[in-house]
N, C-alpha and C positions, 0 to 999 in steps of 0.2 A: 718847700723847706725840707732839707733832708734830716728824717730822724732815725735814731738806732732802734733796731727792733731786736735784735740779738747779739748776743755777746760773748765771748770764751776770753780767758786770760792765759797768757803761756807761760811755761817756767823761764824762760827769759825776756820775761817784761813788757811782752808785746803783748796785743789786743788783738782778734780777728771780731770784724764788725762787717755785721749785715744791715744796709741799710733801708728804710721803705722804698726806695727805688730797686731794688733788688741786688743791691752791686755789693759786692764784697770784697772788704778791702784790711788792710793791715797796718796798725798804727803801732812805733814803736813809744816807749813811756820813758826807756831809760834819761832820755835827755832833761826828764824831767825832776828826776831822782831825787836832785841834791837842791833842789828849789824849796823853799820855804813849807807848806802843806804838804807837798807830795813827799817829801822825806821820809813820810810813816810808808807810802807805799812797798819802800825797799823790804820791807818785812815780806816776804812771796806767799805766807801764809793771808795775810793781809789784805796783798796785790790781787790773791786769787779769790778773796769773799769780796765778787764785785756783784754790782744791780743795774738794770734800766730803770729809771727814772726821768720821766720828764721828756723826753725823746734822745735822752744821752745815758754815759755809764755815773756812775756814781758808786763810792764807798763807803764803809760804817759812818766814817768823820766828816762826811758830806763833801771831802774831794772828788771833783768833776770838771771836765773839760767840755767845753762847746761841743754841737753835733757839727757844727762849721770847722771847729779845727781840727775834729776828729778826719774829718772827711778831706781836708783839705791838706793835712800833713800824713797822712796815710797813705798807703798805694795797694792799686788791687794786685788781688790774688785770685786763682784756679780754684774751683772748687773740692778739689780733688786735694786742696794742696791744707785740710782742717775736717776735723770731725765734727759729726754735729750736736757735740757736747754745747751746744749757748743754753744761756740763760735767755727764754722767751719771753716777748711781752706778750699776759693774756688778754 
């Protein structure tokens, strides 16, 4: 079962997610903006006070996405290509 272990939020929208398998990958959020809960995300100040919880990300208002869809509608990325600003699970 793949779960997120770390996490950074970008100023546009997107997520860079590491996960227990090691693979790193890039999930965009915008499409999910105007959707019902996630509408608070649009705030970037918001977007960017994110957590791991649970083996996914999670926000103040308990908006969160599956580690499944995170991983499944994301695509990878280079390592080279993010700082290693995440939010760790200890």
């Amino acid at each position: 079962m793949k779960k997120v272990v770390s996490v950074k939020a970008n100023e546009d929208f997107t997520l860079i997610l590491e996960f227990n398998d090691g693979k790193i990958r890039k999930f965009d959020v915008k499409p999910y903006l105007e959707i019902g809960v996630f509408q608070e995300l649009k705030n970037l100040d918001y977007f960017k006070d994110i957590r791991i919880a649970f083996g996914t990300v999670q926000w103040k208002n308990e908006q969160d996405f599956s580690p499944e869809t995170l991983y499944l509608e994301s695509f990878p990325i280079k390592e080279n290509e993010f700082s290693s600003n995440f939010e760790k699970v200890l």
